[in-house]
N, C-alpha and C positions, 0 to 999 in steps of 0.2 A: 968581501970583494968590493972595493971601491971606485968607483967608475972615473972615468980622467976629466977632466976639462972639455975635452973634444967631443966625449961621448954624452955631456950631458950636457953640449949644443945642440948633438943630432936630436935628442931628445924632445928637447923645446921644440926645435923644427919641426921634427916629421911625428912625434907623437907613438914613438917607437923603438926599443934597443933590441938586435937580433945578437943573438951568443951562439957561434955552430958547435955542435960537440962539447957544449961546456962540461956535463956529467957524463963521464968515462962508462965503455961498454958495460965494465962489473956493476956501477952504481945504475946504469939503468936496468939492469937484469932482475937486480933485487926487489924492483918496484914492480917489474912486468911480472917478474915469477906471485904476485900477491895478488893481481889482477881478475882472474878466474875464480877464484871464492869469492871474493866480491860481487862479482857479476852475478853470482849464480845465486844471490841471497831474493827471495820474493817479499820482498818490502817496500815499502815506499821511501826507501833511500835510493831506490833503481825505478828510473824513467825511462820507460820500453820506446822503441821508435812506433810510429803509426801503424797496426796491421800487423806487426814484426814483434818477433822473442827478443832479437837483439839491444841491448842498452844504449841507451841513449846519453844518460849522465846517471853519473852514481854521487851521492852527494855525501858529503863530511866526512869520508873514509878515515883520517888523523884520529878520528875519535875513537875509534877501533880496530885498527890496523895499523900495527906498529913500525912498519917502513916507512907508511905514508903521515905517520906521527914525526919521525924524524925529518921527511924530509919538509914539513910545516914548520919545522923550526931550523932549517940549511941555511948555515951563510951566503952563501953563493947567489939565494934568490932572498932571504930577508933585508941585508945590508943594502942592494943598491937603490933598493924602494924607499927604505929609511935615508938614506943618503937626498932623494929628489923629493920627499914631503918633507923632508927635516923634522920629523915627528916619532916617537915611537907607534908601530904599526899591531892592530888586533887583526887576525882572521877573519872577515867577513863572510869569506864563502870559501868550502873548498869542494872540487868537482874534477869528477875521471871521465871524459869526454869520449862516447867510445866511437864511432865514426866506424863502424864495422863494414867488411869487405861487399861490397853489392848492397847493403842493406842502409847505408850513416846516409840521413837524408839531412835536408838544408841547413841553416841556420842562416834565418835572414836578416837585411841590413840596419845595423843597429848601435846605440850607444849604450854600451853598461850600466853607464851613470842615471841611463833613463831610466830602468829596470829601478837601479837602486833610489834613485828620487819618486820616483812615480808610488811604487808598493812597499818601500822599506824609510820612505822618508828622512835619508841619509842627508843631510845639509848642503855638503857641498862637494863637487870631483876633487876630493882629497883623499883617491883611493886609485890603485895601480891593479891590472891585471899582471899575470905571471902566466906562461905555458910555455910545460917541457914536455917535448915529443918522448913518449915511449916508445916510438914504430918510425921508421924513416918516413918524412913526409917529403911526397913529390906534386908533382903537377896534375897528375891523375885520382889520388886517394884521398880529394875535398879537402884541398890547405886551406888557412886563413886564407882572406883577402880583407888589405887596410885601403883606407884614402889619403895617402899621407898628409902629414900639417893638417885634417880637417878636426882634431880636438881642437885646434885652436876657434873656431865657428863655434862652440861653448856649446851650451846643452838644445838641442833642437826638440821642436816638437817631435811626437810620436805620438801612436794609433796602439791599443792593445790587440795583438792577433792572437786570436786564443786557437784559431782553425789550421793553419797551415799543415801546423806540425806537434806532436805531442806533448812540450812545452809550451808555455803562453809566454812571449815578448813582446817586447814595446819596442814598434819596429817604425822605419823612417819612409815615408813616400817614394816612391822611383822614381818620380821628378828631379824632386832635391836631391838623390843620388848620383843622375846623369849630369847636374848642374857642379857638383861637389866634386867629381871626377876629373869633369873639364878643367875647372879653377883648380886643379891639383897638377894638370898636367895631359890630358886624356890619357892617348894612347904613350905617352912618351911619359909614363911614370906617373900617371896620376891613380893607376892600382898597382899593389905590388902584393905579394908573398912570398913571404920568409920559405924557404924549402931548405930539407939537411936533413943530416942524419937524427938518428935517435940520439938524445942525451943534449940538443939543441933547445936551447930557453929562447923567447922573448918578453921582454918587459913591454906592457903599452897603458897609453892614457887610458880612464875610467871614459869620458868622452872621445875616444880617435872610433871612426864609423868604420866596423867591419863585417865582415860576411864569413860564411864557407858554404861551397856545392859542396850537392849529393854524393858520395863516393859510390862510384858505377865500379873501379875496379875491383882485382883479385886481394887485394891488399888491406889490414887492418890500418885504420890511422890514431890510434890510442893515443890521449895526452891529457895532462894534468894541467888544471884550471886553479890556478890561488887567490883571491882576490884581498886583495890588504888594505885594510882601510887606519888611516891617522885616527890614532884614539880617541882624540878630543873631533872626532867627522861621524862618532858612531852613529848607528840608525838612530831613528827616535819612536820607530811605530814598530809591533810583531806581527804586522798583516801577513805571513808568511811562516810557516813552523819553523821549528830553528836548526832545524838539519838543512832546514835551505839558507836562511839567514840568518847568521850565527849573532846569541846574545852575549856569548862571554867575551868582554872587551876588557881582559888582563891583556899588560903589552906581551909580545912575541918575546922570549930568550931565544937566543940563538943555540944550538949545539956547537960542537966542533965540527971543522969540516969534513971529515973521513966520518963521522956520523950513521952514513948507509951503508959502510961496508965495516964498520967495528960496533955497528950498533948495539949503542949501548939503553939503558932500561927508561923506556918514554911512559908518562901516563895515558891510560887506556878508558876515560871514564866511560864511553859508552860499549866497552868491551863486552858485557853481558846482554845489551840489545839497546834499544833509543830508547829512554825514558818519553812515558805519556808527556811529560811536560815540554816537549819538545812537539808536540803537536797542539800544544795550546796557543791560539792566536788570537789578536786584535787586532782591530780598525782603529782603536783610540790612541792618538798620540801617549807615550811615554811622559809622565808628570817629570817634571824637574824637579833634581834634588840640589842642597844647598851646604 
């Protein structure tokens, strides 16, 4: 999928591409129907909400789950990332957001890019998020919320809150939030969220500041989190196991596009369970090789 001219101004500008309905009801079915074994695994590849059974994020599922293998290597969402770093792209992260009905609590205001400079020592915002809704997202059941154009304000400080919420982030002051808003726009578009049906992508900066509220409704908000980083931007530290920060930095193949719904045979290495070496971590910068 190659994005137009037009589309990769809005880009620069607002630090954001929204895609409504880009993956067709059958192709989202296939991903939601793999969902629930996942969840229900007791491992530390699944981070509970605070107080709650419900999942929070499920992390590196490609590695073991063969839908979500296929859809780590989909045109639709590899190409247009490639196309805006002009680089071949590795997996850095991949994550099943569950945002469950009464239960998906915050996630607060924050740049990605912080997360991955701060604990993964990634060089530079040479890495793109991806999320496709599995579950229609509306106004009620904890959408995204961006700042638009504020990747462009480059990497901002942040505070590590390890208390809020189950996960620990590297989160931005409310100050500079209220300030970051205003210069965006206030009330006249200086937040916005992407809403639509399941099967709906957005591409966004490694640095564009976002948020999501608590989901109080009836409603699941389930979605897939990819984050692709330019091969030559890989980390350089394993402060982190690698079911959360991925080491294998082979560039992404692509499949073919009907891939979800002809799936054909992905490799599965963590298919028998997560190797211990995937819980081995350091503080020590990665030595350069030559």
């Amino acid at each position: 999928m190659k994005l137009t001219p037009d589309q990769v101004a809005a880009f620069e500008r607002d630090g954001y591409l929204f895609f409504p309905a880009l993956f067709s009801p059958r192709e989202v079915q296939v991903l939601l129907d793999a969902v629930p074994a996942l969840y229900e695994r007791r491992e530390a590849i699944n981070v509970r909400e605070k107080g709650s059974d419900a999942v929070r994020t499920n992390f590196a599922a490609h590695l073991y789950s063969a839908p979500f293998a296929r859809l780590a290597r989909h045109p639709r969402m590899v190409e247009p990332v490639q196309q805006l770093l002009g680089e071949a792209l590795y997996m850095h992260q991949f994550k099943i957001n569950g945002k469950m009905a009464f239960e998906g609590d915050v996630w607060q205001w924050h740049q990605d890019y912080g997360t991955w400079r701060n604990d993964d020592l990634m060089p530079g915002p040479r890495a793109m998020n991806v999320a496709i809704f599995l579950d229609e997202v509306d106004a009620f059941n904890g959408p995204l919320m961006f700042i638009p154009g504020s990747h462009r304000r480059g990497v901002i400080d942040a505070r590590h809150d390890t208390t809020t919420t189950s996960y620990p982030l590297w989160t931005i002051d409310h100050a500079l939030i209220a300030q970051l808003v205003e210069r965006a726009g206030g009330r006249a578009g200086g937040m916005v969220s992407p809403l639509g049906p399941a099967g709906s992508m957005i591409l966004f900066h490694s640095c564009l500041v976002h948020a999501s509220g608590s989901n109080l409704s009836p409603w699941n908000r389930v979605s897939v989190y990819l984050s692709l980083c330019a091969v030559g931007n890989h980390i350089r530290r394993h402060q982190r196991p690698e079911y959360i920060a991925h080491r294998d930095f082979t560039p992404i193949e692509c499949l073919r596009d009907d891939c979800l719904l002809a799936a054909p045979p992905v490799e599965l290495p963590w298919r028998d369970g997560v190797p211990a070496s995937a819980f081995v971590t350091s503080c020590e910068p990665l030595k350069e090789t030559t």
